[in-house]
N, C-alpha and C positions, 0 to 999 in steps of 0.2 A: 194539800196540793197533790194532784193526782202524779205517781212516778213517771217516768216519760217510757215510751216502749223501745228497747236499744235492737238496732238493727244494723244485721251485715247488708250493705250496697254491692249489686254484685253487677258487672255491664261486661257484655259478650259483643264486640266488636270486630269489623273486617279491617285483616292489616292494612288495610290503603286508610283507613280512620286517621285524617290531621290529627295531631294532639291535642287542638283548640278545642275540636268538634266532639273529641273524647270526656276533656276533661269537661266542657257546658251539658253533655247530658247528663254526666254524674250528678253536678249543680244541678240538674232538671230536679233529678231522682230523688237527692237532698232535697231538696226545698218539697216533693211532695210528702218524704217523709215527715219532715217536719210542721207540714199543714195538718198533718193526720195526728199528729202527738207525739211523733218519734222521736228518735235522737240516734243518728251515726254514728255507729262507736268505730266500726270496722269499712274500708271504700277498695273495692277489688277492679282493677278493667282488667281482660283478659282478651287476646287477636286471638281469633280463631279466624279460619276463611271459611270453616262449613260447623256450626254445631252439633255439639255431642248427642247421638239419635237419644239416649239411654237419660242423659239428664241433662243436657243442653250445655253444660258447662264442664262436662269431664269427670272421671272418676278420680285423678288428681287433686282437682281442683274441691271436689267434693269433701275429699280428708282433709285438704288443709284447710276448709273454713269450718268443717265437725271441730277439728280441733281448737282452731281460733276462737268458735264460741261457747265449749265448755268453758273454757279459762274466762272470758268474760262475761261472760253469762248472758247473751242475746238469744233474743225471743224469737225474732223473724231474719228470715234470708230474703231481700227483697232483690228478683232478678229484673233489671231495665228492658226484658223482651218480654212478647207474646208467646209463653210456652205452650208446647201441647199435653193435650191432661196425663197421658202417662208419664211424660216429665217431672210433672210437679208430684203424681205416686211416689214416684221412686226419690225424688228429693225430699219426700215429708218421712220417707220409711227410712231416709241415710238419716237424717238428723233428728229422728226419734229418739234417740237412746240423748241428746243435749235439751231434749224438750224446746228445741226449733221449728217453727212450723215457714218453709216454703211458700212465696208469694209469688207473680211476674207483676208486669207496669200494669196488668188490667185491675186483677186482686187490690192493690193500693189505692188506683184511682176510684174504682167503686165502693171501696172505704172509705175514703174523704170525702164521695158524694152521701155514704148514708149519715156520716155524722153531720154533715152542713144541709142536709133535706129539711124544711121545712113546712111544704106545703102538703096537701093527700099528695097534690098532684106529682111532684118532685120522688117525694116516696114510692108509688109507683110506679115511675118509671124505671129509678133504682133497681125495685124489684124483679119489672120487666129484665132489664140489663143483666142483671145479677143469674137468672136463670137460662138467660141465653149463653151466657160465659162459664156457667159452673156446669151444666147438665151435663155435656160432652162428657167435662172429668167423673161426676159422679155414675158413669156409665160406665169410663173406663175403671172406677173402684171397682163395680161389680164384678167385670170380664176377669179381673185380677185376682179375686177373689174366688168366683169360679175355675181361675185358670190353675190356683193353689189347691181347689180340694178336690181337681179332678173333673169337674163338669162340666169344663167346657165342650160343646160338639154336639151334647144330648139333649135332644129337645121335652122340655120340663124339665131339668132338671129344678135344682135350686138354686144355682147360682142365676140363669138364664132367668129365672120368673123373678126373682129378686130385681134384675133390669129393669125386664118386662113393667115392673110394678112400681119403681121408680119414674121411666119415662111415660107413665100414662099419669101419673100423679104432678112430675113439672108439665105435658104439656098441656095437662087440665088447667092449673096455676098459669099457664101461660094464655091461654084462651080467657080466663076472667079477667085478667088484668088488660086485657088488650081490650075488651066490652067496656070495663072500667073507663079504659080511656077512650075509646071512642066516646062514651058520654061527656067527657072535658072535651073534644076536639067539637063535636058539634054547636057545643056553650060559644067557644071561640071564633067559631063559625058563624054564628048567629051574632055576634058581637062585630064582628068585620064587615058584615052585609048592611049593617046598620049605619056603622063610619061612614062605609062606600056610598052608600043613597046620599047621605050628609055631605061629600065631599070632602071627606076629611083622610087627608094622608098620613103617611106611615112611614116611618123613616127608621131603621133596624141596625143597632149596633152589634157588630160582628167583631171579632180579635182572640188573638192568640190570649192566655188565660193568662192575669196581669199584667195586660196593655194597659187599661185606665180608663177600660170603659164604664164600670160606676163612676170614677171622677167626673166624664164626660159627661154622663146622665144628669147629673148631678149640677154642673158646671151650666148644662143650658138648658134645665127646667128647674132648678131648685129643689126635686124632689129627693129626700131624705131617703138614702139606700148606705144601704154597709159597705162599706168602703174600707180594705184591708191590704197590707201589702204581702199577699200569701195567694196561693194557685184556688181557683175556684171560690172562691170569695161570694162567688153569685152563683145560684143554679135555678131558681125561679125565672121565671119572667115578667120585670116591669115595669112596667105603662108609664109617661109623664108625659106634661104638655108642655109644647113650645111655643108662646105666642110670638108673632113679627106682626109689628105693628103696621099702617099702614105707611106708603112713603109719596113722596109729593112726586112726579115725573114730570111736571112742564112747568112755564112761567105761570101760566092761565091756572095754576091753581088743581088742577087734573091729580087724582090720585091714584094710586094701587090698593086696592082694599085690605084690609090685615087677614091673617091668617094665621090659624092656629091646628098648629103639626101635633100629633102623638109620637113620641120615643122611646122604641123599646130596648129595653138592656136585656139580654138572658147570657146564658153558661157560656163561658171561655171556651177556646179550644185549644186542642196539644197533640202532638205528634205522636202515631203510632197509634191513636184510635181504631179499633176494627168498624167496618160499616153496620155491623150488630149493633154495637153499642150506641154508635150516632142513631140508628132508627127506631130505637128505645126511647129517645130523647124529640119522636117526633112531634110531640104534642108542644113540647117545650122550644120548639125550634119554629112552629107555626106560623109564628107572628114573623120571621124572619122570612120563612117562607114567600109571604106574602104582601113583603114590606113594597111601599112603592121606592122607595128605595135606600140604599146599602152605606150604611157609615164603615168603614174596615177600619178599624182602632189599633195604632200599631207604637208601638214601643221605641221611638226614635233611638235611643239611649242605649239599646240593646245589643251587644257586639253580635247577636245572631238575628237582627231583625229583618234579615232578606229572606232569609232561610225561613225564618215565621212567618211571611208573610207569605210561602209556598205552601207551604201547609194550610195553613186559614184555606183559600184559593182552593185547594183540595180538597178541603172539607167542602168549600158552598159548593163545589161543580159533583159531589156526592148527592148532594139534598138537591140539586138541581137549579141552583140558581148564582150558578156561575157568571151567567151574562144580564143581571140586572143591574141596572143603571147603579154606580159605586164612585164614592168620593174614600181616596186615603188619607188619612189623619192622621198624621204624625204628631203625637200626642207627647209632651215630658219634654221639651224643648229646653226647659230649666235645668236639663240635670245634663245638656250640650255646650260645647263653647259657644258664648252667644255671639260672639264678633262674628266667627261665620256664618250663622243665621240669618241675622241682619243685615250682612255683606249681602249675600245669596239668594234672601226671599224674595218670591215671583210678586212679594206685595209688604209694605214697611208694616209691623207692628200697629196695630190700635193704639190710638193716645188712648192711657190710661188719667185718671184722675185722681188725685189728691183723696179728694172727698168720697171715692168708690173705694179708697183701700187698694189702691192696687200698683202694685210698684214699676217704676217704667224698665223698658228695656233694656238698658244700660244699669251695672252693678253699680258704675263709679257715679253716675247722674243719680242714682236715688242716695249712697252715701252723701254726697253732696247736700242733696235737699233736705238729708236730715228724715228721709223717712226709709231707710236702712239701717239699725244701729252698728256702728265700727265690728262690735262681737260679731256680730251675723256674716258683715262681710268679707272680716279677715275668715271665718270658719267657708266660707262659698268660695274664695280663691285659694285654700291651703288643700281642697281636693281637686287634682288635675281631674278636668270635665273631658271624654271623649268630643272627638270633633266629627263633623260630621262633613258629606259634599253634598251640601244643599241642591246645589244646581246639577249636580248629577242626578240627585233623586227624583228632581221635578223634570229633568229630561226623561230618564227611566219612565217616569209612571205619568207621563204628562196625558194621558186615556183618560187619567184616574183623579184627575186636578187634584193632585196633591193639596193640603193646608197643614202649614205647622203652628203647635200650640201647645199650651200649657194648661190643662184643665185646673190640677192645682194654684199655678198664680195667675189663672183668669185673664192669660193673654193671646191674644189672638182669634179670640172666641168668635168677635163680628166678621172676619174674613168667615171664618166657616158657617156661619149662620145665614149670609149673603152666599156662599157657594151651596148651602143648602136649599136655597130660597130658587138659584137658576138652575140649579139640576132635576128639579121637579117635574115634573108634568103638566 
């Protein structure tokens, strides 16, 4: 069993930072360490109103985490901001001598996208991402470097052509990999023009990263994805069908013909992305681009899920498709008090059936019927469920015709597949 990597958490916040707001990105930070293989030994916040130019977080602060992690012996200092590259210099040369190496939230994220890559295509984007985020810094190694033996100013010297030969080398790497994928975006190109003749739509699950949209994928095509409760979970993009059959509309026997929708799931999103990194991610993002339209997959359950769902919002109006047609889904309904659900929703729960496996809406009606066991359900009321204001949310975002649901216990599902069915085109 592989050791875990122990890491100091280190988060630089403005004193007006709520405590809530403090302590749930630390919990961001943690859980993406923990996606990566880590394990928090050490969790620092620190108010600053303006960061330290020199190393973002203070020369204070600097010796008491050098010290903290001789004694425990952590590997990496992961900082919750976008540092700039001489920053992270000078934080890898302080904590040289404990054999600490200096991260920020970009370094981690694009480590837990290179170990979960598994297509070319995912891997090079990585790569793409990976040289637009490091080149800067290893630019500033050379200037530093030059600026130590003297050479800075003169042109040839050695330091200067060391640069020099560095940025002609990433932006060669950068140039092939972007050719690279230009040959994927045209593939997908060609695949979309083929749909569109067919008439066949497209419908794009978008969400903060660990909303539940493989559940959802999952939930309304059957199709088999990894499905994990960890940050980035998915970073490909993938295809499933949705069929709706057809439905009867008059006495006379008159039908709607059936239809059969494509659903695509790709990479979560998370706050604090730079626009580099989303447009490294453009080929993977394609399908969404061009969905006809937008699932927003949102984390009911989530004490920050307003806040998320700003974010999300900010991403699509980055890629430019902020105003395409969009249903929100309030996804994990199960993990809410459900009396207010049911009180509140702009539409009653789907009967469930016996023979589908799926358990009705009510805790105490499925105890009853005998298809809850007692264990299950004393374990589901001994954890207080957060509540929610249903009918606030659906006045909130009534644009966006709200649908609440439970991917995992498969309720709710045909409200959303009917509100997918009239938001179409």
């Amino acid at each position: 069993m592989n050791e875990k990597v122990k890491a100091i958490l280190v988060d630089i916040i403005d004193p007006q930072t709520s405590k809530l707001d403090a302590l749930k990105r630390l919990e961001e930070l943690e859980s993406l360490v923990n996606t990566f293989g880590g394990v928090a030994i050490i969790k620092v916040i620190q108010k600053r109103s303006i960061p330290d130019y020199e190393t973002f977080i203070g020369k204070g602060k600097v010796e008491e985490i050098l010290q903290e992690g001789k004694e425990r012996q952590a590997q990496i200092v992961v900082v919750n901001n976008i540092l700039k590259p001489k920053q992270i210099f000078n934080l890898d040369e302080a904590f040289k001598s404990a054999k600490m190496k200096a991260w920020d939230r970009i370094d981690l994220i694009l480590k837990i996208f290179d170990k979960h890559a598994q297509s070319s295509l995912a891997k090079l984007q990585i790569e793409l991402a990976s040289i637009r985020h490091m080149g800067p810094r290893i630019y500033n190694m050379g200037i530093e470097l030059s600026q130590q033996t003297g050479a800075v100013g003169l042109r040839g010297g050695a330091g200067e052509t060391n640069i020099e030969v560095m940025k002609r080398h990433l932006q060669g790497q950068e140039l092939n990999i972007v050719k690279k994928l230009k040959h994927y975006q045209l593939i997908d190109e060609g695949h979309r023009k083929r749909r569109k003749k067919q008439n066949c739509k497209t419908v794009a699950l978008v969400g903060y990263t660990n909303a539940g949209k493989s559940s959802i994928m999952h939930a309304l095509t059957g199709k088999d994805v990894y499905i994990a409760d960890k940050l980035f979970a998915t970073l490909d993009t993938r295809i499933g069908r949705l069929y709706i059959p057809p439905k009867e509309i008059s006495q006379n026997g008159e039908y709607i013909p059936g239809k059969e929708l494509l659903i695509s799931d790709t990479i979560g999103f998370i706050q604090d992305l730079p626009p580099s990194l989303i447009r490294a991610f453009k080929s993977t993002l394609s399908e969404t681009m061009e969905a006809d339209l937008i699932l927003h997959i949102i984390d009911i359950s989530d004490e920050q899920m307003e806040k998320k769902i700003e974010v999300v919002e900010e991403i699509l109006d980055q890629i430019g498709i902020h105003d395409k047609p969009k249903i929100y889904v309030f996804n994990k309904i199960d993990l809410i008090e459900h009396a207010d659900v049911i009180a509140s929703m702009q539409k009653t729960l789907i009967k469930e059936s016996r023979a589908a496996g799926l358990l009705p809406a009510g805790r105490h009606t499925a105890k009853i019927l005998g298809w809850l066991a007692k264990e299950d359900f004393e374990k589901e009321i001994a954890v207080k469920k957060p509540s929610k204001n249903i009918a606030g949310l659906i006045k909130k975002y009534k644009e966006f015709t709200p649908v609440f649901v439970s991917a995992e216990r498969k309720v709710n599902l045909e409200s959303l597949i009917n509100q997918i069915e009239l938001s179409l085109p």
